[in-house]
C-alpha positions as MATLAB code, in Angstrom:
seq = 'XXXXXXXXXXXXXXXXXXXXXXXXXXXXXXXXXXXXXXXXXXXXXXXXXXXXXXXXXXXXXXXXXXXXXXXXXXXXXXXXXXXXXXXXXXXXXXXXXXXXXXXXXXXXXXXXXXXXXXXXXXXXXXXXXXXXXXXXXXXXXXXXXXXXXXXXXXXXXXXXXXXXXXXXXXXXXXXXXXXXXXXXXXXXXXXXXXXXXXXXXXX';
ca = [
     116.866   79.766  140.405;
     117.911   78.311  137.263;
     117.131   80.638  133.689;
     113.958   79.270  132.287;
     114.501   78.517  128.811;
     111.036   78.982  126.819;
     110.115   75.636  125.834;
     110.100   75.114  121.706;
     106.469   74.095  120.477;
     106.973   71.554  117.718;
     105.846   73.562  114.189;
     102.994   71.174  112.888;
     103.257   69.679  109.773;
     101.262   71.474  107.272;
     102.449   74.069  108.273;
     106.146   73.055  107.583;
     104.795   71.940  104.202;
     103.372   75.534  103.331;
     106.508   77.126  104.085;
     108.371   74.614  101.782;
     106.215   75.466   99.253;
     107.313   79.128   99.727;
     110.861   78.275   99.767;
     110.506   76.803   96.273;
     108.358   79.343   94.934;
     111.443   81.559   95.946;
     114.093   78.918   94.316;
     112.036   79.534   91.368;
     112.570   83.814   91.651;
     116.187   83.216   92.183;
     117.336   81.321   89.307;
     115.096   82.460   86.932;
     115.741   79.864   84.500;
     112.289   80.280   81.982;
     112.943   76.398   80.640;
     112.012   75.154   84.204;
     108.489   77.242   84.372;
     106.282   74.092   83.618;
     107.879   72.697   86.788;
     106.994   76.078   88.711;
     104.031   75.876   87.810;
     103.290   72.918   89.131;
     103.165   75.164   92.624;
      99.637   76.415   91.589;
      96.427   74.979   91.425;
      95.096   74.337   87.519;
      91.669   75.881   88.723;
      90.473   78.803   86.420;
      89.858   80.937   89.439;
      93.775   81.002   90.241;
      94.892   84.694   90.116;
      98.199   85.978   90.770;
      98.107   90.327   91.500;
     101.538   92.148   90.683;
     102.427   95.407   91.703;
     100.735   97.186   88.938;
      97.645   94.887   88.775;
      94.200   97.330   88.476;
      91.696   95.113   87.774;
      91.271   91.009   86.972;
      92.815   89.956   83.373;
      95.067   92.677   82.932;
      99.196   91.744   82.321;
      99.636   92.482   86.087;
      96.506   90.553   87.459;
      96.505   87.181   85.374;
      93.795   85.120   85.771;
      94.574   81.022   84.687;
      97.694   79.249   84.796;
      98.638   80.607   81.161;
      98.066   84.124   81.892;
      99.822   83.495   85.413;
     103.110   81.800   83.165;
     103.281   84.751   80.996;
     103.503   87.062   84.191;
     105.809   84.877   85.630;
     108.211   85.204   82.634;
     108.477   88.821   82.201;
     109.140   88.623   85.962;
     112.089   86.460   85.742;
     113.197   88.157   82.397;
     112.840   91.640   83.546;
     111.771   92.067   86.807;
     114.647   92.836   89.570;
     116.148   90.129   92.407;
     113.261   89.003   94.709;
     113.753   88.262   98.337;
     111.219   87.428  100.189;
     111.410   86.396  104.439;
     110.535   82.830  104.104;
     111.424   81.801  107.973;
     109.580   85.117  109.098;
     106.415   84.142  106.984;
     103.454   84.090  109.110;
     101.401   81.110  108.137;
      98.120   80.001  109.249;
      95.939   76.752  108.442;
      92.118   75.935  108.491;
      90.820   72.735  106.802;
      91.745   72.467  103.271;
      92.790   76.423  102.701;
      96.211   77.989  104.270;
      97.267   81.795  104.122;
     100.606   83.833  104.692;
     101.926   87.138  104.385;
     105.487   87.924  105.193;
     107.520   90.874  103.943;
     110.131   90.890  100.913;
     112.607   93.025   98.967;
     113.066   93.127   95.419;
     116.496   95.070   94.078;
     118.070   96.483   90.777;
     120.326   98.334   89.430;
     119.785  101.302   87.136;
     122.272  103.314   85.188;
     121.555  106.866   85.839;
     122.084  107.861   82.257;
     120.301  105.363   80.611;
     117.248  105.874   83.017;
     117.245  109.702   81.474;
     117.316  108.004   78.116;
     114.037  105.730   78.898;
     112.377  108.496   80.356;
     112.609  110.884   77.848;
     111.244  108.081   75.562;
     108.437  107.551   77.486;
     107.931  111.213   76.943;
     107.224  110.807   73.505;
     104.629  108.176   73.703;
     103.195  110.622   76.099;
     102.955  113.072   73.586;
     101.225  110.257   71.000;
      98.711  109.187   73.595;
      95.562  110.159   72.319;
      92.801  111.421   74.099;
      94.271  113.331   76.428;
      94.579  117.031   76.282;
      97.622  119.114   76.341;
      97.377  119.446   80.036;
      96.932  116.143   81.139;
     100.270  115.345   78.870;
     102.165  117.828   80.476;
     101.018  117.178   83.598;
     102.160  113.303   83.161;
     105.408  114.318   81.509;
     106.194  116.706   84.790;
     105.203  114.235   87.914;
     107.046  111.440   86.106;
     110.525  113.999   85.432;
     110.425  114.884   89.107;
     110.272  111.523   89.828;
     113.013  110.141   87.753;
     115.216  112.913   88.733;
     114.467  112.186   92.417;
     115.384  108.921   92.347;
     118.588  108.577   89.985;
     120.168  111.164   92.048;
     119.956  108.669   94.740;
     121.679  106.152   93.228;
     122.235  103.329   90.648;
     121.057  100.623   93.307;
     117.105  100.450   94.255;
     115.935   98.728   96.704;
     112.035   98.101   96.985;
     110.413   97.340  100.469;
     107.682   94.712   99.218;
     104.452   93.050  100.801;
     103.878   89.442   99.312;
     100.444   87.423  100.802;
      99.201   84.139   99.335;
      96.106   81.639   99.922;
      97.126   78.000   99.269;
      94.543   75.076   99.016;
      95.480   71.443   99.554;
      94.658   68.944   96.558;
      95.409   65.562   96.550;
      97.822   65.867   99.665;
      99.805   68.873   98.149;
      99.432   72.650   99.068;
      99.042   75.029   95.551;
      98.905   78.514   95.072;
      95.323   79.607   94.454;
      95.865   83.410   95.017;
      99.130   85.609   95.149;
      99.743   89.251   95.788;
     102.818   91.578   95.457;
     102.353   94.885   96.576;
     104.540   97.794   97.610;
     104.039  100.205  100.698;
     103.242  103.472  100.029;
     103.771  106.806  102.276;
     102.533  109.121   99.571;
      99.455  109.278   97.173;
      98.785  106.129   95.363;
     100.134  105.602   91.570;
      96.483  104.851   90.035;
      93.940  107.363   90.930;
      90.325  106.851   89.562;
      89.037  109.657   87.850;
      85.340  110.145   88.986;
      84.516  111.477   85.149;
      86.031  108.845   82.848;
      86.243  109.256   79.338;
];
């Protein structure tokens, strides 16, 4: 008996056109060229409602959670200017479509590389704004100072190359025939206690 070859179910349109839209969202990450962001742009919808959550996003409206195009373009800038070299899986994205509204989620990696020596240097500045913070007491800054030292020591003993596992899901909505970004999320896994704990008596 012959081998059955699985037969290939034809990938419907919309589909197709969500995963384009993902390609060029990554064309934008790759060349990083600021002076084409109004075109970028143009990949999310102009509602007020559009939100885009980084990595260090807390709440809605601050740098890392923009809220509004504008807010979203500023994000998107310090990204390209400073950020490292984002990869995301566009062929492994899992996409699904209901009506009007679309959602993925597919994994990604985002790399740089940092000099050991000048990643001492930064820390120990970061130390002294530490150690200008005010409201906190002498505890709490050496406490901070300590967990971020072990940290940094940690990891520039490993090596001048990181590479980040990274999370990225999106909701797109169709307008006028085109699929747009309403709602995007970077995230990174984590094995170990979150970075942002809550303290159950704020200040």
């Amino acid at each position: 008996m012959p081998d059955m070859q699985p037969i290939q179910q034809p990938v419907p349109a919309d589909v197709q056109a969500v995963r384009q839209v993902l390609h060029t969202f990554q064309e934008g990450y790759t060349r990083r060229d600021v002076q084409a962001l109004p075109a970028f742009l143009d990949l999310f919808t102009s509602e007020p409602t559009l939100e885009v959550i980084g990595t260090g996003g807390v709440l809605p409206g601050d740098d890392e959670w923009p809220v509004g195009r504008e807010a979203v373009r500023l994000l998107v800038e310090s990204d390209w200017q400073h950020w490292g070299d984002l990869r995301l899986d566009v062929d492994g994205a899992w996409i699904f479509i209901k009506g009007e509204v679309a959602w993925l989620a597919t994994n990604a990696r985002v790399s740089m590389r940092l000099p050991e020596e000048p990643g001492y240097q930064s820390y120990l500045e970061y130390i002294s704004s530490v150690l200008e913070k005010p409201g906190l007491t002498a505890q709490e800054k050496l406490l901070d100072i300590l967990r971020g030292g072990t940290n940094t020591l940690y990891e520039l003993k490993q090596g001048e190359d990181f590479v980040w596992a990274l999370r990225f899901t999106a909701v797109l909505v169709r307008q006028e025939g085109y699929w747009l970004f309403h709602q995007v999320q970077f995230s990174y896994p984590t094995t170990r206690f979150p970075d942002v704990r809550l303290s159950p008596h704020p200040r």
